[in-house]
TORPA-4810 file (N, C-alpha, C, O; in nm, 3 decimals):
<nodes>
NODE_1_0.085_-0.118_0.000_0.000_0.000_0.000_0.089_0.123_0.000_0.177_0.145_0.083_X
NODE_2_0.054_0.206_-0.111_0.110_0.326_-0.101_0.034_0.442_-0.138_-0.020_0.421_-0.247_X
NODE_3_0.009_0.546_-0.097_-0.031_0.638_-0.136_0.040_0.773_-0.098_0.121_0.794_-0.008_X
NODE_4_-0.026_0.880_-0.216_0.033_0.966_-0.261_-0.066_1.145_-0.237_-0.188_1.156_-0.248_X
NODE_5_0.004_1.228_-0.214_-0.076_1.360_-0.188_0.004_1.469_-0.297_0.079_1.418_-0.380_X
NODE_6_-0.010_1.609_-0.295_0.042_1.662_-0.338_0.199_1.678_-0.258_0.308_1.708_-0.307_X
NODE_7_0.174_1.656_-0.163_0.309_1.720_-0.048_0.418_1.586_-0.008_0.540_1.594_0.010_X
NODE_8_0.328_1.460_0.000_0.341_1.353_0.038_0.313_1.230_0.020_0.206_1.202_-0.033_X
NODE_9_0.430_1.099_0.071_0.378_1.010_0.028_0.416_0.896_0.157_0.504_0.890_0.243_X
NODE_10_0.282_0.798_0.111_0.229_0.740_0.255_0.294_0.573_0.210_0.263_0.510_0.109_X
NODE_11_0.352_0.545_0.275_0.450_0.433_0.220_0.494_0.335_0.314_0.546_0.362_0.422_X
NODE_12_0.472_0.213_0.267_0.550_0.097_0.443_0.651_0.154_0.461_0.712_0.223_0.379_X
NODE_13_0.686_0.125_0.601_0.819_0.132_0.733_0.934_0.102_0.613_0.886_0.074_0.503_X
NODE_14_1.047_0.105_0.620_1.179_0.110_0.620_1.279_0.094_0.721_1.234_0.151_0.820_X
NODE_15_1.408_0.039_0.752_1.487_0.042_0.819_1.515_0.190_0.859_1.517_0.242_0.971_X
NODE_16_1.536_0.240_0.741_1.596_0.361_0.788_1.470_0.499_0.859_1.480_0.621_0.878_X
NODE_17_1.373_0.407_0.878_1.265_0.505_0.953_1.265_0.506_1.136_1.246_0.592_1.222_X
NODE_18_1.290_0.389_1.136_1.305_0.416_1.286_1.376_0.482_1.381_1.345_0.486_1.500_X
NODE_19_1.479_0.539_1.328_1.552_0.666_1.398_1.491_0.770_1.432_1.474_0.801_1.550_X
NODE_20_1.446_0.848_1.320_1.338_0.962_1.293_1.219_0.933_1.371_1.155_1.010_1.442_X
NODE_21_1.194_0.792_1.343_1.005_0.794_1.435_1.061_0.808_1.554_1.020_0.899_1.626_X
NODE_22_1.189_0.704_1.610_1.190_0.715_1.765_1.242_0.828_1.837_1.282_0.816_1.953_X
NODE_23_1.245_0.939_1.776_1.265_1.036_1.811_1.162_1.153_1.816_1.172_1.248_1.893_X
NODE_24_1.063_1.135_1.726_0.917_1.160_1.748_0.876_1.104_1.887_0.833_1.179_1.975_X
NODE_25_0.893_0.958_1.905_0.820_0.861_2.032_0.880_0.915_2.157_0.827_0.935_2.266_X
NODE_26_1.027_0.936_2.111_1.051_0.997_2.258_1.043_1.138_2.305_1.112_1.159_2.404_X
NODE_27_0.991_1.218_2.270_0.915_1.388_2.240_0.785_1.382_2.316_0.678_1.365_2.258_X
NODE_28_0.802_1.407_2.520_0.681_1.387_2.558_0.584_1.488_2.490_0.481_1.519_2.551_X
NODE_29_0.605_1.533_2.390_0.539_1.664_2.364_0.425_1.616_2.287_0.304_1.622_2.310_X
NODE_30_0.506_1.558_2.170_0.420_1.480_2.039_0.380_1.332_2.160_0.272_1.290_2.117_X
NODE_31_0.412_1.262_2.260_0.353_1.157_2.294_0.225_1.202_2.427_0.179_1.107_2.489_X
NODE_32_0.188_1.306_2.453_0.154_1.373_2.504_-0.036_1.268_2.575_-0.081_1.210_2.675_X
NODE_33_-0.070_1.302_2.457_-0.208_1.215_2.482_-0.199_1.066_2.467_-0.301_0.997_2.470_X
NODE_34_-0.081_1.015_2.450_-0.060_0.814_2.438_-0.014_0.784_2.582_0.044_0.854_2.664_X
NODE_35_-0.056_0.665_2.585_-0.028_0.550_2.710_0.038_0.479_2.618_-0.014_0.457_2.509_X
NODE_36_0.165_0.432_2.652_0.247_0.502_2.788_0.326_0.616_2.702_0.365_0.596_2.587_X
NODE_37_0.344_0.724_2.763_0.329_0.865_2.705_0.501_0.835_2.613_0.470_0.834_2.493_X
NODE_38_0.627_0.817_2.623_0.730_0.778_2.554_0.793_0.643_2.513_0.843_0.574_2.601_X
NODE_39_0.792_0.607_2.397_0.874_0.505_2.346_1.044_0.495_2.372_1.110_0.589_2.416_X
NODE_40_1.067_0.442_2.357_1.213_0.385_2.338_1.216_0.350_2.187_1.129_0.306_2.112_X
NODE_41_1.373_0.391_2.162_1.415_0.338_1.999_1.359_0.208_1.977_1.308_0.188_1.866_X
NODE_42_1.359_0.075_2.103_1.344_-0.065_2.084_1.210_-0.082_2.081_1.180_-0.177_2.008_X
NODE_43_1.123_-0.032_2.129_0.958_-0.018_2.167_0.934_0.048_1.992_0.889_-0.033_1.912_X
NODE_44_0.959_0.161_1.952_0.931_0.210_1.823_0.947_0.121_1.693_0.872_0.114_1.596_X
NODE_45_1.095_0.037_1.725_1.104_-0.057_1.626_1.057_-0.143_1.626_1.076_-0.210_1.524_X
NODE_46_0.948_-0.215_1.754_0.877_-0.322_1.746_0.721_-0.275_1.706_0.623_-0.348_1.689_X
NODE_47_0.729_-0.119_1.695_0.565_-0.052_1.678_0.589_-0.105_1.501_0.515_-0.181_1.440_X
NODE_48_0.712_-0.040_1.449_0.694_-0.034_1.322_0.667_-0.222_1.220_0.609_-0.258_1.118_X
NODE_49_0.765_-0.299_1.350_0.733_-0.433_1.281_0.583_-0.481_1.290_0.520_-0.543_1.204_X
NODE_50_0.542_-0.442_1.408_0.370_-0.496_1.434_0.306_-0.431_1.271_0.232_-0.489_1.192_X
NODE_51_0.373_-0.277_1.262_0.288_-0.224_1.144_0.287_-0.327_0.981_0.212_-0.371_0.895_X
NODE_52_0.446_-0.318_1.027_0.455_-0.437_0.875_0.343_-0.547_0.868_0.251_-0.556_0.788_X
NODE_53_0.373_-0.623_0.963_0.309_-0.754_0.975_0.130_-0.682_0.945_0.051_-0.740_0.870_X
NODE_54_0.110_-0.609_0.986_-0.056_-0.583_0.969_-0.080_-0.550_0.842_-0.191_-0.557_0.788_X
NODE_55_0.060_-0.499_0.772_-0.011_-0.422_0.640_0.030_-0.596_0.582_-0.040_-0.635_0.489_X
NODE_56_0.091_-0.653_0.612_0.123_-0.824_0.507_0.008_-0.886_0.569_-0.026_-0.980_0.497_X
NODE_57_-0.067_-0.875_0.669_-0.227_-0.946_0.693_-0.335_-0.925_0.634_-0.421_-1.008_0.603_X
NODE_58_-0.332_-0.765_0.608_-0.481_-0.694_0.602_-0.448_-0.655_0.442_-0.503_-0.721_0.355_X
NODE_59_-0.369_-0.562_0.411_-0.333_-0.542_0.269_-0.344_-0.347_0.322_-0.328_-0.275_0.224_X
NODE_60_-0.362_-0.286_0.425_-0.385_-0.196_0.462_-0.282_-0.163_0.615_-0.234_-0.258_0.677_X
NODE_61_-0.267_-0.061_0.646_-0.189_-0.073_0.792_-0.128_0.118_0.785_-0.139_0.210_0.705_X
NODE_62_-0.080_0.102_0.885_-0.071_0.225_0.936_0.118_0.227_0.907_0.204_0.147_0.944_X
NODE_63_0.132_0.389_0.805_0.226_0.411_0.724_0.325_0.463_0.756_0.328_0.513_0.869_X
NODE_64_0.428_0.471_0.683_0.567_0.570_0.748_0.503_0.705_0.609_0.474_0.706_0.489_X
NODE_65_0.508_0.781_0.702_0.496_0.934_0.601_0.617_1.034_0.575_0.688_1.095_0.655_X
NODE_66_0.617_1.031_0.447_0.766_1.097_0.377_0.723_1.238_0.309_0.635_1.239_0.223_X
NODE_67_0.776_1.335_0.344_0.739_1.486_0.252_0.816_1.467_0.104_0.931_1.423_0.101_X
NODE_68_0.789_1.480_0.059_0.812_1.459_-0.136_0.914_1.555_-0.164_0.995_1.527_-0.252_X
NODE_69_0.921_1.646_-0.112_1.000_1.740_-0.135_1.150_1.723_-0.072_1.239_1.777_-0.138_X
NODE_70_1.185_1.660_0.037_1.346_1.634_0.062_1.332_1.514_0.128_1.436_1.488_0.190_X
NODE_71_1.218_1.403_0.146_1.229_1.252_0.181_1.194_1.262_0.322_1.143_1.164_0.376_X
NODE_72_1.219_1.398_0.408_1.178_1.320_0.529_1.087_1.308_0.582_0.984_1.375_0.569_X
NODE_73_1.113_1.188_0.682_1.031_1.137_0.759_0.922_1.230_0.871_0.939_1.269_0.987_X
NODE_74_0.827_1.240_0.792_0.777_1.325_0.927_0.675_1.247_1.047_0.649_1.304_1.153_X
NODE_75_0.629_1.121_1.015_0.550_1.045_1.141_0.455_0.920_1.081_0.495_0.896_0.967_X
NODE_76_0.400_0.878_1.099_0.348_0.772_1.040_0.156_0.767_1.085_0.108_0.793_1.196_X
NODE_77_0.094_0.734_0.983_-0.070_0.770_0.943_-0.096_0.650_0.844_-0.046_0.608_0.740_X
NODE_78_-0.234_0.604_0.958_-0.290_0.501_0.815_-0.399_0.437_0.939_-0.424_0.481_1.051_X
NODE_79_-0.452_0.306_0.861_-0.572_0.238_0.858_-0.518_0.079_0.953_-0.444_-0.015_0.923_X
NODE_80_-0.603_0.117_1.079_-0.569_-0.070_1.130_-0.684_-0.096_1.167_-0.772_-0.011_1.155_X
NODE_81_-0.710_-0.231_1.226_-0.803_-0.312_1.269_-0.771_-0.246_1.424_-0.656_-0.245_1.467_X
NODE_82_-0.852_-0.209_1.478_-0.930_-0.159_1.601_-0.915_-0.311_1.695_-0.940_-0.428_1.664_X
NODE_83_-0.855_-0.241_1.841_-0.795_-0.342_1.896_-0.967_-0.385_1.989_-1.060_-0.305_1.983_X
NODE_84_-0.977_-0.487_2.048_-1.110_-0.533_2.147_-1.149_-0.411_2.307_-1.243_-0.422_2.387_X
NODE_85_-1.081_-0.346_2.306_-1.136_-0.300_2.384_-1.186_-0.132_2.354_-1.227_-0.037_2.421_X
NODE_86_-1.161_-0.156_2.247_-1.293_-0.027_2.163_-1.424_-0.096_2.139_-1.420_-0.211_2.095_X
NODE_87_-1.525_-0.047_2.162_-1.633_-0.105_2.199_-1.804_-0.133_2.021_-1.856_-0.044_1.953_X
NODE_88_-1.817_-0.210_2.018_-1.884_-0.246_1.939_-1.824_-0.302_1.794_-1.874_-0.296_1.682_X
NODE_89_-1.705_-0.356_1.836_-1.619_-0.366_1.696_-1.678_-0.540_1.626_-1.785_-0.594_1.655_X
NODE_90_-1.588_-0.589_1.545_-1.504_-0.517_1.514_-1.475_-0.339_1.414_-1.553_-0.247_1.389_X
NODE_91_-1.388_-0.351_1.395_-1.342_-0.160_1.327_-1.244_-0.157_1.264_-1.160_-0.242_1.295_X
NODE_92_-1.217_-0.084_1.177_-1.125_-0.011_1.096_-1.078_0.101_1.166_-1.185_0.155_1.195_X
NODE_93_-0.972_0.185_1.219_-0.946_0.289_1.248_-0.853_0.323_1.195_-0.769_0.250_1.143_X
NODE_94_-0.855_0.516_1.204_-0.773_0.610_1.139_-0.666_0.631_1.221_-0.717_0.636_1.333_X
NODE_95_-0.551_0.646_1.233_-0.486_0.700_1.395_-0.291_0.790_1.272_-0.226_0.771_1.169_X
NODE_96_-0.298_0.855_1.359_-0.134_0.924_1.310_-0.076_1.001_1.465_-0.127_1.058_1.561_X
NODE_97_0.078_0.955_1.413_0.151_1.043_1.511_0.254_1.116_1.412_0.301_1.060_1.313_X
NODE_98_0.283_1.240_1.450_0.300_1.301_1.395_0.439_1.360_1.449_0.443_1.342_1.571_X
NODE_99_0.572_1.435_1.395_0.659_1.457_1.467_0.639_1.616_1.459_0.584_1.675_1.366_X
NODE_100_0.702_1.682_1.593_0.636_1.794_1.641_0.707_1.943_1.533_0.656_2.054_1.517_X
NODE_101_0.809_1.898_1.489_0.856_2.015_1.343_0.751_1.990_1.259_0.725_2.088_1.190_X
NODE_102_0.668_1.875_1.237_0.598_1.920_1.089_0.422_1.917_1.122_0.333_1.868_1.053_X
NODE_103_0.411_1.997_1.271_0.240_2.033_1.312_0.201_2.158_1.289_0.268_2.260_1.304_X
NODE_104_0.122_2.151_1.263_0.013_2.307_1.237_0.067_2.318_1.040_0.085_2.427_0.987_X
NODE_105_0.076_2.254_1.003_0.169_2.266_0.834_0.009_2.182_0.760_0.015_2.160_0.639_X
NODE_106_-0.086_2.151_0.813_-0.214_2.049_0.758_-0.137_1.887_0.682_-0.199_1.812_0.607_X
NODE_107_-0.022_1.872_0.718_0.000_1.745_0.662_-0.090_1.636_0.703_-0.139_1.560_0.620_X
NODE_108_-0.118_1.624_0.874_-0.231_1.494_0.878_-0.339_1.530_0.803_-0.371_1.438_0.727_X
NODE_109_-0.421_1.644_0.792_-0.530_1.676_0.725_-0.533_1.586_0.584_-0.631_1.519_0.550_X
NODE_110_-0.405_1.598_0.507_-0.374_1.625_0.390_-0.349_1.462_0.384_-0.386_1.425_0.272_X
NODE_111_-0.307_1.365_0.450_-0.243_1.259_0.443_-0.366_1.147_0.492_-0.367_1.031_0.451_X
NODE_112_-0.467_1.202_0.585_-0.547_1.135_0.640_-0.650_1.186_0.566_-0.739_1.152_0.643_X
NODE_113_-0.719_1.252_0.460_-0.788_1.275_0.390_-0.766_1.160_0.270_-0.861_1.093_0.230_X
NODE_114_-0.656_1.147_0.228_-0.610_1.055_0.119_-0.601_0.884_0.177_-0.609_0.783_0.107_X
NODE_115_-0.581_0.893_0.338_-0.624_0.751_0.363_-0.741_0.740_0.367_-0.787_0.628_0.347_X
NODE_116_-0.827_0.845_0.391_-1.006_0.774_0.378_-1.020_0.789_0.267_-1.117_0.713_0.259_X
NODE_117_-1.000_0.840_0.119_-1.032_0.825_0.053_-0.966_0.692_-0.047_-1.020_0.679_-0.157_X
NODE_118_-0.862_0.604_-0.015_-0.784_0.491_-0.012_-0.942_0.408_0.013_-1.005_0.349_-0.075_X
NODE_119_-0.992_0.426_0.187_-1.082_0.361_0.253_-1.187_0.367_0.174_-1.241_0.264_0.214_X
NODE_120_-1.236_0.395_0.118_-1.336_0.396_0.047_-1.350_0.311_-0.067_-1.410_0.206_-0.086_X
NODE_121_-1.236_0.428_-0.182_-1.286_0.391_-0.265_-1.192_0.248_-0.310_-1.247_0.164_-0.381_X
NODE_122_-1.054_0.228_-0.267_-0.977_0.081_-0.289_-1.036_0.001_-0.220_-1.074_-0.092_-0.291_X
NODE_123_-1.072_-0.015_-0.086_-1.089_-0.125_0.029_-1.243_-0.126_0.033_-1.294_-0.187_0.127_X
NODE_124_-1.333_-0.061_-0.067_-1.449_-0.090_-0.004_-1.535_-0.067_0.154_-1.627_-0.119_0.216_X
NODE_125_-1.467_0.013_0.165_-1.545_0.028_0.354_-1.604_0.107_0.364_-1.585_0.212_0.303_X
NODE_126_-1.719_0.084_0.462_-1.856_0.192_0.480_-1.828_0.268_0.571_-1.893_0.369_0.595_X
NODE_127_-1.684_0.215_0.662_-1.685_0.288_0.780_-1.558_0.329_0.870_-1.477_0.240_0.893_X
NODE_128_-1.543_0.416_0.906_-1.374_0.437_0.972_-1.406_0.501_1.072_-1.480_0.596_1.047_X
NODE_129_-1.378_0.487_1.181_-1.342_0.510_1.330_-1.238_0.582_1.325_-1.162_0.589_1.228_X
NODE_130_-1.220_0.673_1.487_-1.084_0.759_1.497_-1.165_0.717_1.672_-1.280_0.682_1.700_X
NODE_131_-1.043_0.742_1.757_-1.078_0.749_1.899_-0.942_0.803_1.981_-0.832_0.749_1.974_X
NODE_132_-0.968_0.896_2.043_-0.852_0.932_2.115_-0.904_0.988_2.275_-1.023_0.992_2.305_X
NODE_133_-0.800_1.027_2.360_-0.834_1.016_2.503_-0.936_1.180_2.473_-0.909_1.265_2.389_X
NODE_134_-1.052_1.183_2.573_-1.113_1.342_2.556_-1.040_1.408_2.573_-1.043_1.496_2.487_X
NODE_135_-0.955_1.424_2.650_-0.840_1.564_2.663_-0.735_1.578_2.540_-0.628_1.638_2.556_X
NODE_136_-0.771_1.518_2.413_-0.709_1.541_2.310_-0.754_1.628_2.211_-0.808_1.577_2.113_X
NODE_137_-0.742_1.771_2.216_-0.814_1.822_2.118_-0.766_1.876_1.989_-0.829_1.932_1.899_X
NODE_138_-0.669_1.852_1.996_-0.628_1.898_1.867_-0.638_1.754_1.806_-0.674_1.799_1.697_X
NODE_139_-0.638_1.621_1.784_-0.668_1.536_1.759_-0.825_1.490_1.718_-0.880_1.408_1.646_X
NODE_140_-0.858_1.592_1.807_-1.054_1.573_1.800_-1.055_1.687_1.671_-1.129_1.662_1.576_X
NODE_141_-0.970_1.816_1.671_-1.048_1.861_1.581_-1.021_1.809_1.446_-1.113_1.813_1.365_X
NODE_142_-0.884_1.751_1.405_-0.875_1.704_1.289_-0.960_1.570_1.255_-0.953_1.539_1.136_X
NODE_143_-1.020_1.505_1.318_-1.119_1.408_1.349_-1.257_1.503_1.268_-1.306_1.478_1.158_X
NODE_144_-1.292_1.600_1.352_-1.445_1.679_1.282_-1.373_1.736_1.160_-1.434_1.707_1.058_X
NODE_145_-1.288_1.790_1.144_-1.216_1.821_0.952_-1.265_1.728_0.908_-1.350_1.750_0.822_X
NODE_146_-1.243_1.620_0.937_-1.227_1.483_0.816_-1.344_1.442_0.833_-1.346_1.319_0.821_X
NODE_147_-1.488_1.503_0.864_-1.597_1.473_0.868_-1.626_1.374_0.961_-1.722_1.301_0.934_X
NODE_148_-1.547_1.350_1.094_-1.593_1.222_1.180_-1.673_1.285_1.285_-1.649_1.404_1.301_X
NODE_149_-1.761_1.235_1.358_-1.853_1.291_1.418_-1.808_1.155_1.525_-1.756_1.045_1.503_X
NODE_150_-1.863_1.237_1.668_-1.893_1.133_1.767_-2.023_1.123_1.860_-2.085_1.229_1.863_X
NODE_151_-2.070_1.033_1.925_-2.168_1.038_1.998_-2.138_1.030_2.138_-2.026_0.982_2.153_X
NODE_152_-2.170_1.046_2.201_-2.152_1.076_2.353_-2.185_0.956_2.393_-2.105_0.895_2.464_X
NODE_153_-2.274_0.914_2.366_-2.304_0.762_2.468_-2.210_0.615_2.355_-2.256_0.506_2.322_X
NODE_154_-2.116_0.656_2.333_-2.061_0.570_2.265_-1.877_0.590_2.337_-1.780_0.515_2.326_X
NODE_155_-1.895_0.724_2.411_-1.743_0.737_2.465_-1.719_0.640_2.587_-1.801_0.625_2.677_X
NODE_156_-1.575_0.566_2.581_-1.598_0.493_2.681_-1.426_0.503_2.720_-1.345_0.562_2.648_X
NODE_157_-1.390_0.432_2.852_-1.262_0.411_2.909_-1.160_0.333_2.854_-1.155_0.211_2.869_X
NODE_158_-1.075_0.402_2.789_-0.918_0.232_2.741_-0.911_0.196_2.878_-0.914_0.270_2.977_X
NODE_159_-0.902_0.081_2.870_-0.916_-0.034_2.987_-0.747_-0.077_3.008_-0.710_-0.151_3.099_X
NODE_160_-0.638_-0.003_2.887_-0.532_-0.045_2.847_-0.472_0.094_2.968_-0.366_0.068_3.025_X
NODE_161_-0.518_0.185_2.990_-0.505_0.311_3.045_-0.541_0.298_3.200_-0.662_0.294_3.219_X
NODE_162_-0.447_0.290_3.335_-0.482_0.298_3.446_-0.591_0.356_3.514_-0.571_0.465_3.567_X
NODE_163_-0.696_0.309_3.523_-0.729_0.370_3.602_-0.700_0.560_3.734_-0.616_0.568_3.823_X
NODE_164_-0.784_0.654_3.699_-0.784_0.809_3.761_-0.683_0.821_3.629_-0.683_0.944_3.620_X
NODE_165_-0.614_0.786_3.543_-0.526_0.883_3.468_-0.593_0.953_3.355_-0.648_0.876_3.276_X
NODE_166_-0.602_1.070_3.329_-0.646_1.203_3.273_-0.731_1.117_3.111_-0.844_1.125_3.063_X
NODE_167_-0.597_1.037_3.071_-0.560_0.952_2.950_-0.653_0.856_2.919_-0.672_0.807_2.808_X
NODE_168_-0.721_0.823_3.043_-0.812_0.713_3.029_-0.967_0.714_2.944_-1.010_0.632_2.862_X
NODE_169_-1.039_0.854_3.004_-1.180_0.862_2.872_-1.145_0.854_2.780_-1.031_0.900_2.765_X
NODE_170_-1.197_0.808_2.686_-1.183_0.842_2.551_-1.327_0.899_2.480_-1.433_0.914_2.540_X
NODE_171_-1.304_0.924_2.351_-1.408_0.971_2.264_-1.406_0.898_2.144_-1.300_0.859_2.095_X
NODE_172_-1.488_0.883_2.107_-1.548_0.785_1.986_-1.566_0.826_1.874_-1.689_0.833_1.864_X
NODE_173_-1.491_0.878_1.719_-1.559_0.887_1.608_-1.557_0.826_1.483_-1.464_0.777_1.419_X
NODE_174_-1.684_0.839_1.458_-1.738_0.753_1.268_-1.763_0.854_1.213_-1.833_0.953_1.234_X
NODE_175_-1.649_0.792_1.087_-1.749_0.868_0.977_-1.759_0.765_0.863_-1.674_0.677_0.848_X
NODE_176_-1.866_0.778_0.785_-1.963_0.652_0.681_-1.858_0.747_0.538_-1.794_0.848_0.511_X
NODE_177_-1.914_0.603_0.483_-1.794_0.651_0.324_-1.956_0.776_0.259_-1.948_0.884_0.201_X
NODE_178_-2.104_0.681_0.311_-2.180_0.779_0.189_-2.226_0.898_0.283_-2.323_0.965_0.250_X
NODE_179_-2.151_0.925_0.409_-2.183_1.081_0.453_-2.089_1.165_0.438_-2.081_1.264_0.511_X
NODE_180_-1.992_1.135_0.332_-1.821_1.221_0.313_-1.901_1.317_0.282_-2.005_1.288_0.223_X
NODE_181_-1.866_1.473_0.319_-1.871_1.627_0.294_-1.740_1.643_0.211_-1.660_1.549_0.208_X
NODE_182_-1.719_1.735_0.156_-1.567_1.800_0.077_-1.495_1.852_0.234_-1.546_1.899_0.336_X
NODE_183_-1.390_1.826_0.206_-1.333_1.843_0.328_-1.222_1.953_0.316_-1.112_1.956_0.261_X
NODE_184_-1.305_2.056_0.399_-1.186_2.229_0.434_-1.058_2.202_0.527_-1.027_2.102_0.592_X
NODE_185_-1.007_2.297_0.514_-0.854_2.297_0.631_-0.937_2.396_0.678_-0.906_2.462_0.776_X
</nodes>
């Protein structure tokens, strides 16, 4: 799976990506709203093999993202199978981390617009999920950009997330392939 934007291109892991991501992972800044809030180089390189292996299962998986313009690595965005303790699954979900030089620039906008539209119209799917902890809002708003909506009685606790930690609500959003709007920055 590869896909392509004007700015960027959405492409499997590489060896030579895990430097760059684990240096994103270890940036409590960019790990800010994740449990457990920093990676390690060895933790990042086992994120990126889980990714391989999902995109050689599913034919879909969550990407290493490259700017077109000088190759680098700016964070990785794409499509996985929704783990069991998101509630009513199974699911498809949207998810990106992003490294903290290339935010507020609309690249997830721009990169996660082109994975739902991947979702759609290659993979056939009616439906894509996004979920992140409620105290994530800049995450929530690029979620309502991309036309995902959530319901309130659908938000529930990662069970993966301790108990009293801030990190633990989460929020719930769908959006359907036949309710896509044109989508603004």
């Amino acid at each position: 799976m590869q896909l392509e934007t004007q700015r960027l291109r959405l492409r499997p892991w590489e060896e030579r990506d895990i430097a760059p991501f684990a240096v994103a992972n270890a940036d409590p800044e960019v790990r800010r709203y994740y449990y457990p809030a920093i990676l390690t180089r060895a933790e990042t390189a086992a994120m990126i093999a889980d990714c391989a292996r999902h995109l050689a299962d599913h034919g879909f998986g969550f990407l290493a993202v490259e700017r077109k313009s000088d190759g680098a690595l700016i964070g990785g965005l794409g499509l996985s199978r929704a783990g069991q303790e998101i509630p009513g699954g199974p699911h498809v979900e949207i998810g990106w981390i992003l490294a903290r030089p290339y935010w507020r620039q609309g690249y997830a906008l721009e990169a996660a617009s082109a994975c739902l539209d991947h979702a759609w119209q290659t993979l056939g799917l009616g439906e894509v999920i996004g979920y992140t902890s409620r105290i994530n809002h800049p995450s929530r708003v690029l979620m309502e950009k991309l036309g995902m909506r959530s319901d309130a009685t659908e938000d529930f606790d990662d069970v993966t997330v301790p108990e009293g930690n801030p990190l633990r609500p989460h929020v719930l959003y769908r959006v359907k392939a036949a309710a896509l709007s044109p989508i603004t920055s």
